[in-house]
PyMOL Python script that loads the backbone (N, CA, C, O; Angstrom):
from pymol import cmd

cmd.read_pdbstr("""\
ATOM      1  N   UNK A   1       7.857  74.037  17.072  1.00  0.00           N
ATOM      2  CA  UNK A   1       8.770  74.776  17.894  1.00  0.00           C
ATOM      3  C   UNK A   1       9.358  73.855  18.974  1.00  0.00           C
ATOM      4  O   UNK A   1      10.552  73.953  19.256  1.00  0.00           O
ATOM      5  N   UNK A   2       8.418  72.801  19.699  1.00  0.00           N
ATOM      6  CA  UNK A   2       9.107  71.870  20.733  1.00  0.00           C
ATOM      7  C   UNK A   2      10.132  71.345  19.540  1.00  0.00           C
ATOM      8  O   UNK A   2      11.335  71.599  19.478  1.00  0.00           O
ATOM      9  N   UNK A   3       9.538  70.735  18.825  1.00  0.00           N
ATOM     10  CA  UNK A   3      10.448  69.405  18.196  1.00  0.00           C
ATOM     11  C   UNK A   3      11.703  70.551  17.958  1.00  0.00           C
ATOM     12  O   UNK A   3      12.554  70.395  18.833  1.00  0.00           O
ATOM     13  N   UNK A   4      11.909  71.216  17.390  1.00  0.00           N
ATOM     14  CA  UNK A   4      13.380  72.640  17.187  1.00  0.00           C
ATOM     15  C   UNK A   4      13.577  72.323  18.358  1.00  0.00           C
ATOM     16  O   UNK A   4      14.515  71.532  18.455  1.00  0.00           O
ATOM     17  N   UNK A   5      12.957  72.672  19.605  1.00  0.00           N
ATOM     18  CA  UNK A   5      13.542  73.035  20.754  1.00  0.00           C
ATOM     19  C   UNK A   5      14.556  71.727  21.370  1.00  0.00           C
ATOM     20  O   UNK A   5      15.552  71.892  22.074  1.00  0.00           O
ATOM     21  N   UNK A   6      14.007  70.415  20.898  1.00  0.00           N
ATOM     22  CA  UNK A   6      14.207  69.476  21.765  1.00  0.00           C
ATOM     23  C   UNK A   6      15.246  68.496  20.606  1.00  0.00           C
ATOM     24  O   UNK A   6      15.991  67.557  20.888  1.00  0.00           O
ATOM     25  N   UNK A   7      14.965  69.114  19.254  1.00  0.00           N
ATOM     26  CA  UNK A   7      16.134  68.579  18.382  1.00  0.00           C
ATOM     27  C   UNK A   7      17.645  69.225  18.679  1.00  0.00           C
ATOM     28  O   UNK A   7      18.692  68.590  18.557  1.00  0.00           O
ATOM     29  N   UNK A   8      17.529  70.777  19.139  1.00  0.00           N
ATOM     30  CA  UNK A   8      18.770  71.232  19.461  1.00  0.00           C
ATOM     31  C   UNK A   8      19.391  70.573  20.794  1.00  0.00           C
ATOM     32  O   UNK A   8      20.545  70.209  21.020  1.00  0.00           O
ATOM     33  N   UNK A   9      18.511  70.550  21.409  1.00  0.00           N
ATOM     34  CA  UNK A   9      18.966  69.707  22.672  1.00  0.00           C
ATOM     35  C   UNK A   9      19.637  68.244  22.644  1.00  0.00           C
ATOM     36  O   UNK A   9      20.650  67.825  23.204  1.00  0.00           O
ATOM     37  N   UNK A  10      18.964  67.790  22.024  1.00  0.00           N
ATOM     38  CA  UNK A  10      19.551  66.526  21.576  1.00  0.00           C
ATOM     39  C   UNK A  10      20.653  66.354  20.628  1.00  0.00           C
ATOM     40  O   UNK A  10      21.416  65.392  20.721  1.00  0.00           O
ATOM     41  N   UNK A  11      20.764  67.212  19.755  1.00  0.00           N
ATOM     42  CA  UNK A  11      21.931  67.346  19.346  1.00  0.00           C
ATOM     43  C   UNK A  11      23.515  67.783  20.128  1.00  0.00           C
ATOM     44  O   UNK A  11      24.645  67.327  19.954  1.00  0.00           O
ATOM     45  N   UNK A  12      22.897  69.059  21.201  1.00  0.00           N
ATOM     46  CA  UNK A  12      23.963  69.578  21.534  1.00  0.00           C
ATOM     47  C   UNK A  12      24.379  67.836  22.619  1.00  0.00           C
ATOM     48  O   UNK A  12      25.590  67.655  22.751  1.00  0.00           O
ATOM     49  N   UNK A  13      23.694  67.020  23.113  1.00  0.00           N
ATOM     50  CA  UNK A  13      24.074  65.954  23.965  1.00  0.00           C
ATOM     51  C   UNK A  13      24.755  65.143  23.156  1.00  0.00           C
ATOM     52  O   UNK A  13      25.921  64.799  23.347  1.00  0.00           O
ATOM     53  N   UNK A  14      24.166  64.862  22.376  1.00  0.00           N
ATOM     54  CA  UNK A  14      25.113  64.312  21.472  1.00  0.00           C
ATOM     55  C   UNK A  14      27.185  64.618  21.116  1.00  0.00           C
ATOM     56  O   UNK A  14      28.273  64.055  21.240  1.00  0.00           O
ATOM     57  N   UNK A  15      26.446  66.117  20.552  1.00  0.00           N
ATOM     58  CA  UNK A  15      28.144  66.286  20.493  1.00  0.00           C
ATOM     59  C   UNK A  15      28.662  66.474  22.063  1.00  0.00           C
ATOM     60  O   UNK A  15      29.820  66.766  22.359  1.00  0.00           O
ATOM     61  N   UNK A  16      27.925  66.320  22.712  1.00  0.00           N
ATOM     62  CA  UNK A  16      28.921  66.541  24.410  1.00  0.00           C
ATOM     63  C   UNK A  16      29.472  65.171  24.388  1.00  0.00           C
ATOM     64  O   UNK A  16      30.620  64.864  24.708  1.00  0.00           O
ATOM     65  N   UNK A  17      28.493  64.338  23.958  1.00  0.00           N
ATOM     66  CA  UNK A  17      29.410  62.674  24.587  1.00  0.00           C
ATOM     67  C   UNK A  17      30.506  62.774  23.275  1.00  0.00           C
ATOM     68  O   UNK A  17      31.619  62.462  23.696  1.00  0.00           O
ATOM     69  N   UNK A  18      30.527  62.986  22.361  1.00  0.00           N
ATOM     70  CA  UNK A  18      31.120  62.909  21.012  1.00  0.00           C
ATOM     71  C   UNK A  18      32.753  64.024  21.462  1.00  0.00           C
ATOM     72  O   UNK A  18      33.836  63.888  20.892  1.00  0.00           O
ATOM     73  N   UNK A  19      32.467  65.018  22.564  1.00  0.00           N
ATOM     74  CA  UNK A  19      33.257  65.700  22.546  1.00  0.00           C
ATOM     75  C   UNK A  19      33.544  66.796  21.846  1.00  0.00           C
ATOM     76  O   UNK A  19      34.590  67.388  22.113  1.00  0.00           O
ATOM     77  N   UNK A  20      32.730  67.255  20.875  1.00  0.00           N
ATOM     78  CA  UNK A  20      32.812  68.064  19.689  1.00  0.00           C
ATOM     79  C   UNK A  20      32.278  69.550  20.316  1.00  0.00           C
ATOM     80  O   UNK A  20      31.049  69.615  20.368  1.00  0.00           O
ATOM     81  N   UNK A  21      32.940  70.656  20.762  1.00  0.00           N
ATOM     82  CA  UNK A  21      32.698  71.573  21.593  1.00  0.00           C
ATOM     83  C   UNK A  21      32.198  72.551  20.371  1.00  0.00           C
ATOM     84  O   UNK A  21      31.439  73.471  20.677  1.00  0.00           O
ATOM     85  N   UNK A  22      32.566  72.401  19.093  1.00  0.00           N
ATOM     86  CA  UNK A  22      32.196  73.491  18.403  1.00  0.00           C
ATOM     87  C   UNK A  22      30.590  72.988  18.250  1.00  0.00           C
ATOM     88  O   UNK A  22      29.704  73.712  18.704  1.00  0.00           O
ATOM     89  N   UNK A  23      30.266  71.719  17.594  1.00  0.00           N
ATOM     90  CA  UNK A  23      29.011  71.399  17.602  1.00  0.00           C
ATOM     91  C   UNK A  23      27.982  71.656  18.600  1.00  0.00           C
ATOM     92  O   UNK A  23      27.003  72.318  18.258  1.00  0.00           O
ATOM     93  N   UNK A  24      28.094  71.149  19.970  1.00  0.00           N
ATOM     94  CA  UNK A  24      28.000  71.369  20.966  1.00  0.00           C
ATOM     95  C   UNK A  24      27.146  73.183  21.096  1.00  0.00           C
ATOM     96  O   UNK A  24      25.961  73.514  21.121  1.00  0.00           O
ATOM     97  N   UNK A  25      28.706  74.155  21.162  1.00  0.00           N
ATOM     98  CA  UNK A  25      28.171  75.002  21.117  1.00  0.00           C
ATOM     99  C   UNK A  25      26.971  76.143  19.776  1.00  0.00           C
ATOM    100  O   UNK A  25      26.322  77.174  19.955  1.00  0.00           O
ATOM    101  N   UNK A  26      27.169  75.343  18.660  1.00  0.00           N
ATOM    102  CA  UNK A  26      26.203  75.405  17.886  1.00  0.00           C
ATOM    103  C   UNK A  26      24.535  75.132  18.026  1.00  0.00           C
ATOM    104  O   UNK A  26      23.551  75.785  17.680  1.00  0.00           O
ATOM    105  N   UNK A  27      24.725  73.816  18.718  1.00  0.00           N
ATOM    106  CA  UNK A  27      23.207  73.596  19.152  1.00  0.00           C
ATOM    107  C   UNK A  27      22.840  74.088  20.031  1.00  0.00           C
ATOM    108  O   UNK A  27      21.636  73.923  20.228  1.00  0.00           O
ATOM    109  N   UNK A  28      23.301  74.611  20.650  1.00  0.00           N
ATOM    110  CA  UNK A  28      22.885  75.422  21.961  1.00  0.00           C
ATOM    111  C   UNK A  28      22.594  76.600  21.624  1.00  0.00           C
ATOM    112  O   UNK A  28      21.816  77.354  22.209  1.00  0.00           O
ATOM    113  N   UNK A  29      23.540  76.918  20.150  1.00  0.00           N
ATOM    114  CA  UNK A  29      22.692  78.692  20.346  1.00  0.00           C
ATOM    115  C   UNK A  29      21.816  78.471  19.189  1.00  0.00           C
ATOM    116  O   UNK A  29      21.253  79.509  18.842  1.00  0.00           O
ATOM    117  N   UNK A  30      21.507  77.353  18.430  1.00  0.00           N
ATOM    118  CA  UNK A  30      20.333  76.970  17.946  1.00  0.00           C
ATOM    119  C   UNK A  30      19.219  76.858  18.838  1.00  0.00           C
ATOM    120  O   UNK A  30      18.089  77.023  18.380  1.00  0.00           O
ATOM    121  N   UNK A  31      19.378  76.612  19.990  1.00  0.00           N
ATOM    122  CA  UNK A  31      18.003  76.758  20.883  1.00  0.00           C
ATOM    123  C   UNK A  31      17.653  78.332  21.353  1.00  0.00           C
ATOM    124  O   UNK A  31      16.547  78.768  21.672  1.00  0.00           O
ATOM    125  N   UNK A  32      18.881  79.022  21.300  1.00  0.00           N
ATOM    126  CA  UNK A  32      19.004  80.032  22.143  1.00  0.00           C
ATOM    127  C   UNK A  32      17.958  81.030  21.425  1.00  0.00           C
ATOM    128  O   UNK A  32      17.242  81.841  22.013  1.00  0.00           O
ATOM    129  N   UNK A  33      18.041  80.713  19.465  1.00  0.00           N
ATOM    130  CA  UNK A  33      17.669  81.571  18.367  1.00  0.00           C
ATOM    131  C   UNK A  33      16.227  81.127  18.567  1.00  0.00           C
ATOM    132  O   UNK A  33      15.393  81.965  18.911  1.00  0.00           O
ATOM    133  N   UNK A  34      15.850  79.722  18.350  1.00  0.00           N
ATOM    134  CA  UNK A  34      14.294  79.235  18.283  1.00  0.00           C
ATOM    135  C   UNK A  34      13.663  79.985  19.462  1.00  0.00           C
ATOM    136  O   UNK A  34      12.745  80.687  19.038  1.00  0.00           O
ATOM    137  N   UNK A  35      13.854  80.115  21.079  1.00  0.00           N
ATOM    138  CA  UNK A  35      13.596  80.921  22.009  1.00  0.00           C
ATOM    139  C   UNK A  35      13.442  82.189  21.808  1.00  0.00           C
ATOM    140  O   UNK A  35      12.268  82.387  22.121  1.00  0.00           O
ATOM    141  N   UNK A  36      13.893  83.166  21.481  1.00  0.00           N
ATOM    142  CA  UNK A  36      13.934  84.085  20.928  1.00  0.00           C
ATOM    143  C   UNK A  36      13.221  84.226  19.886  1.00  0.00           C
ATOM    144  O   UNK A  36      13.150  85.405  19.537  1.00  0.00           O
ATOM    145  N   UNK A  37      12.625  83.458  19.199  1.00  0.00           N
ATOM    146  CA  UNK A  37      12.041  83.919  18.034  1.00  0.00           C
ATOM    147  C   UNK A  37      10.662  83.190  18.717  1.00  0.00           C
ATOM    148  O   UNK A  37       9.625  83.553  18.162  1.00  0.00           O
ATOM    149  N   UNK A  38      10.536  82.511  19.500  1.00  0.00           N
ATOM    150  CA  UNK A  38       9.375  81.513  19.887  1.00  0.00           C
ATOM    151  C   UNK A  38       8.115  82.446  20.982  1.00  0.00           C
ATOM    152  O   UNK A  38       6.889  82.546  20.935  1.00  0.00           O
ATOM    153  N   UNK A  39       9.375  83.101  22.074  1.00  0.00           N
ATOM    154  CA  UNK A  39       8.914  83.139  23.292  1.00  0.00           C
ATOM    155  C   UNK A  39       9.230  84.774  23.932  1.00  0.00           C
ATOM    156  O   UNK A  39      10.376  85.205  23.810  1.00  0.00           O
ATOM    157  N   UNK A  40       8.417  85.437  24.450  1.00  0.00           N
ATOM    158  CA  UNK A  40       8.532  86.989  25.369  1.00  0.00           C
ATOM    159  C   UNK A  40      10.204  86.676  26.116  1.00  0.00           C
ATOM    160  O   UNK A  40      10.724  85.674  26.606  1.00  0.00           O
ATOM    161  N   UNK A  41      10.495  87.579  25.974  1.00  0.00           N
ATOM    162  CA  UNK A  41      11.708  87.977  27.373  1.00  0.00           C
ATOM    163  C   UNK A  41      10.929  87.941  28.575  1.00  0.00           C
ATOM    164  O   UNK A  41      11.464  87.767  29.670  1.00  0.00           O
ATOM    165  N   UNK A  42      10.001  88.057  28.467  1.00  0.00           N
ATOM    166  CA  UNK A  42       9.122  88.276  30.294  1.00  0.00           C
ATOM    167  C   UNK A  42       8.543  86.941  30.605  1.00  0.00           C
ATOM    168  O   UNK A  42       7.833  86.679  31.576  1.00  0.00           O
ATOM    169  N   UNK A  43       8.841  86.315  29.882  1.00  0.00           N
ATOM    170  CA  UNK A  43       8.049  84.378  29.876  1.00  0.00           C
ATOM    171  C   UNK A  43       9.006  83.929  31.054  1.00  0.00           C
ATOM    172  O   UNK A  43      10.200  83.736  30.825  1.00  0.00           O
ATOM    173  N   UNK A  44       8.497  83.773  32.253  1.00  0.00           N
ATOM    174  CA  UNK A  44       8.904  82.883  32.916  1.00  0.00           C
ATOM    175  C   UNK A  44      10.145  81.694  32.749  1.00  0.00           C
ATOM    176  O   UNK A  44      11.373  81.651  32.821  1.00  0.00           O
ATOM    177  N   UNK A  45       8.821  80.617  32.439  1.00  0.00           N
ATOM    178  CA  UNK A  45       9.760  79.403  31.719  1.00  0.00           C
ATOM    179  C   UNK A  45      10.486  79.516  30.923  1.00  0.00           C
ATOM    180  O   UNK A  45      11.450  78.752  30.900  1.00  0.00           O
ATOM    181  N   UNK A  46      10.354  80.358  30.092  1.00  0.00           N
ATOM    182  CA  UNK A  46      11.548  81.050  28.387  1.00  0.00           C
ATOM    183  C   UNK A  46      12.332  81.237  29.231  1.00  0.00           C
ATOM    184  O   UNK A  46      13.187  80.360  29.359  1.00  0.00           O
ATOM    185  N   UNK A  47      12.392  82.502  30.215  1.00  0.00           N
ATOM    186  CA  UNK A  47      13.432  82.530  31.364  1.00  0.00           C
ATOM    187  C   UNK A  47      14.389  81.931  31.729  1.00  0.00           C
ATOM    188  O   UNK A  47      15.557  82.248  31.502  1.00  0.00           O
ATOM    189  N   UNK A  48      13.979  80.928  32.382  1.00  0.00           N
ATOM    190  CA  UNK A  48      14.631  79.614  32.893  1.00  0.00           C
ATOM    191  C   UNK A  48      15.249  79.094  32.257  1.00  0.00           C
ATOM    192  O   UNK A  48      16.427  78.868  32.536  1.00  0.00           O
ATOM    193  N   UNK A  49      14.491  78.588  30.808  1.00  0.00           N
ATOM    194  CA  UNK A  49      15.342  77.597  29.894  1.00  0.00           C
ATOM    195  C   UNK A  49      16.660  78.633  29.168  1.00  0.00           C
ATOM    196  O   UNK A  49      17.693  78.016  28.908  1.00  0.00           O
ATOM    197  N   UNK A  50      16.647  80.255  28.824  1.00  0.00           N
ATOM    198  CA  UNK A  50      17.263  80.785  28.542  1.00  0.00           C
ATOM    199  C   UNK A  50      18.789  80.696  29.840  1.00  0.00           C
ATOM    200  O   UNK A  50      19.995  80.686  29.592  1.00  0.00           O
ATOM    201  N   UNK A  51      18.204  80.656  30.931  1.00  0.00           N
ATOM    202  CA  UNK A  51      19.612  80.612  31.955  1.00  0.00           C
ATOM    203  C   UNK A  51      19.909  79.161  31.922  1.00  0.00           C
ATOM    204  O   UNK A  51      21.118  79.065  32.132  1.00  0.00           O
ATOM    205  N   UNK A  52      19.447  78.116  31.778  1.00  0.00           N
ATOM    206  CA  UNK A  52      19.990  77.072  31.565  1.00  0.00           C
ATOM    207  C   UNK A  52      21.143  76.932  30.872  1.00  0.00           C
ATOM    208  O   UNK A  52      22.296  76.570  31.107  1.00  0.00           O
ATOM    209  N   UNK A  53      20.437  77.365  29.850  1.00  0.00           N
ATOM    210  CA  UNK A  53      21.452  77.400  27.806  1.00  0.00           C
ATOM    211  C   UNK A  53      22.800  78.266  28.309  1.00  0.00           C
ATOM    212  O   UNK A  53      23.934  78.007  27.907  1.00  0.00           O
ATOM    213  N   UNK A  54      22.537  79.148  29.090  1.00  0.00           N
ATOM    214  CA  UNK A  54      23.798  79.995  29.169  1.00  0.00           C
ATOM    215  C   UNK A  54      24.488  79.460  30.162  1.00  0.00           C
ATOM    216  O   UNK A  54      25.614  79.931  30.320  1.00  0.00           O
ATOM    217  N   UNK A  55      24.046  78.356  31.103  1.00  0.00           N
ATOM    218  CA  UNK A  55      25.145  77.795  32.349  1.00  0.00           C
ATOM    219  C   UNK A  55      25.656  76.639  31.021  1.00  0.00           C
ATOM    220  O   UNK A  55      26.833  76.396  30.755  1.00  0.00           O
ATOM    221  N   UNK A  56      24.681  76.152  30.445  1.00  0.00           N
ATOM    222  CA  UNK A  56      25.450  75.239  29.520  1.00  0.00           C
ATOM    223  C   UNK A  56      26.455  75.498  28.504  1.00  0.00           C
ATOM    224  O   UNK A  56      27.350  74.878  27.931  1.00  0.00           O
ATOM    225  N   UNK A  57      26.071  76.384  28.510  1.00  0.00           N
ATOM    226  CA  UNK A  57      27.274  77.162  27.107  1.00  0.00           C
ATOM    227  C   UNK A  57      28.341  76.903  27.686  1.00  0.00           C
ATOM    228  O   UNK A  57      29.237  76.340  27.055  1.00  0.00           O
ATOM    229  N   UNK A  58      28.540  77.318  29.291  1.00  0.00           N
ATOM    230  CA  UNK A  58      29.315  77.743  30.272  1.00  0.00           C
ATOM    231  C   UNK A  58      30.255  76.803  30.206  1.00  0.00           C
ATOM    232  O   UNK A  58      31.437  77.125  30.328  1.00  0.00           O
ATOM    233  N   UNK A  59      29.938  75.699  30.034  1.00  0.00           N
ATOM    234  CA  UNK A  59      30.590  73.624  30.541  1.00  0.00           C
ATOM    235  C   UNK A  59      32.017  73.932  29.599  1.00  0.00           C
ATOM    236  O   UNK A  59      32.124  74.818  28.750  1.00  0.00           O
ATOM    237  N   UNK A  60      32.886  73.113  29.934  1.00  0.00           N
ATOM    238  CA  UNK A  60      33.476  72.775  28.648  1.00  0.00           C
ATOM    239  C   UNK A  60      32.940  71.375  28.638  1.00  0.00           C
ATOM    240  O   UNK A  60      32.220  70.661  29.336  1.00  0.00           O
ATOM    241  N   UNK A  61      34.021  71.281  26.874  1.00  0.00           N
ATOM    242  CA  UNK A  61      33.600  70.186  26.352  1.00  0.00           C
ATOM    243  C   UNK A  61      34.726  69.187  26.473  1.00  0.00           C
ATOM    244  O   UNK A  61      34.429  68.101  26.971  1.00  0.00           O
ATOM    245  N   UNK A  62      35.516  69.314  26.234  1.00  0.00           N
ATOM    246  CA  UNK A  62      36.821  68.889  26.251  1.00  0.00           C
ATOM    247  C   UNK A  62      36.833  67.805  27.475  1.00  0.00           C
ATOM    248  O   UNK A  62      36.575  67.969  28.667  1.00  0.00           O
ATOM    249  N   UNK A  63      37.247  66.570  26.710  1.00  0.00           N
ATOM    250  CA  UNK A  63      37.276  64.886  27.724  1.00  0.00           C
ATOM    251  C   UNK A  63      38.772  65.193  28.137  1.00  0.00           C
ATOM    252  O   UNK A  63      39.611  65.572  27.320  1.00  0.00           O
ATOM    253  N   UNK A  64      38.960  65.047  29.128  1.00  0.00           N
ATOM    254  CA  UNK A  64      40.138  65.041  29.895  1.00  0.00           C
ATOM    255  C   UNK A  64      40.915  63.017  29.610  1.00  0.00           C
ATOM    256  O   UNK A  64      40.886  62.020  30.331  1.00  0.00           O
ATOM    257  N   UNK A  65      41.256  63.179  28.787  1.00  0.00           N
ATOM    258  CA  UNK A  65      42.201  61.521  28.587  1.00  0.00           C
ATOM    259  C   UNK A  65      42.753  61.070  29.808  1.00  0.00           C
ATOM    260  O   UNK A  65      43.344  61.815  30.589  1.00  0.00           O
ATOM    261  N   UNK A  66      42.565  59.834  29.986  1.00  0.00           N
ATOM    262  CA  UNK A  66      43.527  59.342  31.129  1.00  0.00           C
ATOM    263  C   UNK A  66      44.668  59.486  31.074  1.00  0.00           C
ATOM    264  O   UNK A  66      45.136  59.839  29.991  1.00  0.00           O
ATOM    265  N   UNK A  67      45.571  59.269  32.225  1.00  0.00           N
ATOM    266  CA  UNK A  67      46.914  59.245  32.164  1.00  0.00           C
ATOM    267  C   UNK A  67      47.279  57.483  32.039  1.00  0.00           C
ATOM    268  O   UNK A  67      46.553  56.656  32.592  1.00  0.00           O
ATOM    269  N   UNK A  68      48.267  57.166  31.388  1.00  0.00           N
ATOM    270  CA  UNK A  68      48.149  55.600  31.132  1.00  0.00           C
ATOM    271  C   UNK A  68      49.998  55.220  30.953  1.00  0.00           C
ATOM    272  O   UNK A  68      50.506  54.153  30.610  1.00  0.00           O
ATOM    273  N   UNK A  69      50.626  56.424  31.299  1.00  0.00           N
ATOM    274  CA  UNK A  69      52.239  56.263  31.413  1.00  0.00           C
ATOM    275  C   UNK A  69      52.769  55.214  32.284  1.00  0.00           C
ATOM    276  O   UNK A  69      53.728  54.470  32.075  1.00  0.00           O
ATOM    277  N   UNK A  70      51.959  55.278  33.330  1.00  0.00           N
ATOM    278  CA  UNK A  70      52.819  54.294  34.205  1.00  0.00           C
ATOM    279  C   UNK A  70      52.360  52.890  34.246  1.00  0.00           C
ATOM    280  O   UNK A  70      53.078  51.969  34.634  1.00  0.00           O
ATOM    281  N   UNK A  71      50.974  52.733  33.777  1.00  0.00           N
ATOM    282  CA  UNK A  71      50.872  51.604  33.300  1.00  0.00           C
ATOM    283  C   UNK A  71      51.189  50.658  32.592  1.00  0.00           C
ATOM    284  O   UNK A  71      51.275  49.456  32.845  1.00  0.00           O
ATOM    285  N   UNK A  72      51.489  51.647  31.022  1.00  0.00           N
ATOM    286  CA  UNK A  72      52.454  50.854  29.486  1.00  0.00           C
ATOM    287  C   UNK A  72      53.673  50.577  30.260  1.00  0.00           C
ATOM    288  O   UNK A  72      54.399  49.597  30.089  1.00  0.00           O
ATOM    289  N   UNK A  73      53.866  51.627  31.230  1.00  0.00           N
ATOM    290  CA  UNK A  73      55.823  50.845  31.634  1.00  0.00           C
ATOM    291  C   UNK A  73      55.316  49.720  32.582  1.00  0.00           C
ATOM    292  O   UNK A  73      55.378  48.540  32.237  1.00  0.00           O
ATOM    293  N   UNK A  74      55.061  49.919  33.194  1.00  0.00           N
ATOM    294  CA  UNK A  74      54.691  48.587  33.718  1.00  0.00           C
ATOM    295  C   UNK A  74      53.895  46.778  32.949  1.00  0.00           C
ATOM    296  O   UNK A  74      53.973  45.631  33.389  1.00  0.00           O
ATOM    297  N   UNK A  75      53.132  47.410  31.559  1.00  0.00           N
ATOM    298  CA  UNK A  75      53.018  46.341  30.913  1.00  0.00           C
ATOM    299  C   UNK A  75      54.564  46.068  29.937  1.00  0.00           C
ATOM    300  O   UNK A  75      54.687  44.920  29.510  1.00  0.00           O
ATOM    301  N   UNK A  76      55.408  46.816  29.681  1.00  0.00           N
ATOM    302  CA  UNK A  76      56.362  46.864  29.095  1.00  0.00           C
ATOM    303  C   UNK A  76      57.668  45.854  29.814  1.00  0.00           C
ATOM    304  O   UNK A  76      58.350  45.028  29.207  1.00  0.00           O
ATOM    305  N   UNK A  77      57.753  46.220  31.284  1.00  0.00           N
ATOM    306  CA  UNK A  77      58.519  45.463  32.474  1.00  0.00           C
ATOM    307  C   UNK A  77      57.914  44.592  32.256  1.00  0.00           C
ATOM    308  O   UNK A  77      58.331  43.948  31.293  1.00  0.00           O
ATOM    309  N   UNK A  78      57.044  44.214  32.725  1.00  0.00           N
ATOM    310  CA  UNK A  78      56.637  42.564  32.429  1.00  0.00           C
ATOM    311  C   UNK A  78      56.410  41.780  31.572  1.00  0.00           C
ATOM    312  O   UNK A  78      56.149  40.596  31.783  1.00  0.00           O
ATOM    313  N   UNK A  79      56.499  42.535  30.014  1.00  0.00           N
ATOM    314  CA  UNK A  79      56.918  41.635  29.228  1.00  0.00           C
ATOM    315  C   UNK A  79      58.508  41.531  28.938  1.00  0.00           C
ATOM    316  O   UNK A  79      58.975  40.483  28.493  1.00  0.00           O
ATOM    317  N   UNK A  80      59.137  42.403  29.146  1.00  0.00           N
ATOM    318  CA  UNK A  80      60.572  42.114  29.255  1.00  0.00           C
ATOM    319  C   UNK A  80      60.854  40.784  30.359  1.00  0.00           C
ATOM    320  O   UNK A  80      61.724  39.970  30.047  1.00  0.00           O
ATOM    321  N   UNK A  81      60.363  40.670  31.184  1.00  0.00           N
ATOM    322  CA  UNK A  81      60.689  39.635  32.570  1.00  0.00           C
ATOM    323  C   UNK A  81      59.967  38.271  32.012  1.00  0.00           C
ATOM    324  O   UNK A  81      60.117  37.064  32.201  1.00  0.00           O
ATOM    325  N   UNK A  82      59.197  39.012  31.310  1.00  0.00           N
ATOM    326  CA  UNK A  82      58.378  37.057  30.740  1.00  0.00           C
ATOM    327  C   UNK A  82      59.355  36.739  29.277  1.00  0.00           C
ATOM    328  O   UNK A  82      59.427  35.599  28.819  1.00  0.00           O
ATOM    329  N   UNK A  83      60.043  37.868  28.673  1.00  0.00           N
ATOM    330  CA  UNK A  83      60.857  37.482  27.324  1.00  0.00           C
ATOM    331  C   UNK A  83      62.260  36.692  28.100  1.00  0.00           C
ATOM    332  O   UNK A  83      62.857  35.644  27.853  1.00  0.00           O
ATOM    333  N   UNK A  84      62.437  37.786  29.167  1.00  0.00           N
ATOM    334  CA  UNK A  84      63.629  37.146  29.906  1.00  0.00           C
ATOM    335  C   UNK A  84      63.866  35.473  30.211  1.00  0.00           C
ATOM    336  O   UNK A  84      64.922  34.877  29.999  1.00  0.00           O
ATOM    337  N   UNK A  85      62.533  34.839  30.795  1.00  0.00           N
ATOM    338  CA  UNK A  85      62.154  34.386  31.785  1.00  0.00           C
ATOM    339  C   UNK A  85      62.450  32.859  31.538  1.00  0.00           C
ATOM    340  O   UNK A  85      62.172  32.029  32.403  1.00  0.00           O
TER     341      UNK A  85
END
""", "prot")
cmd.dss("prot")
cmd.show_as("cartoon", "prot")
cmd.util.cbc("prot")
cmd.orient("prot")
């Protein structure tokens, strides 16, 4: 039941750095099911780790890309001025 518990976990980290929000939210309610099938609603710690899973659900996943527009024009100007040059 740990190793379930701590394989979903590791998975859902995984797809967080990976970016993959559907995966992501898959492993998470893969933990959510092993809990539930593992542990009382009145368990304390089950408790806890159950409000965890649900602030995590909560995250997005989605990497916000840099903005990099004004940079390419600016590497773009200066190779025009060095073709010029």
């Amino acid at each position: 039941m740990r190793l379930t518990l701590d394989g979903s976990l590791q998975q859902a980290q995984l797809a967080l750095m990976q970016g993959r929000a559907k995966a992501y939210q898959q492993a998470l309610d893969n933990a959510r099911t092993t809990l539930a099938q593992w542990f009382r609603e009145d368990e304390p710690r089950a408790a806890q780790m159950r409000k965890a899973l649900k602030e995590l659900g909560g995250s997005s996943v989605a990497q916000a890309l840099p903005e990099i527009g004004a940079g390419l024009a600016a590497i773009e100007e200066l190779k025009r001025k060095e073709g010029g040059a």
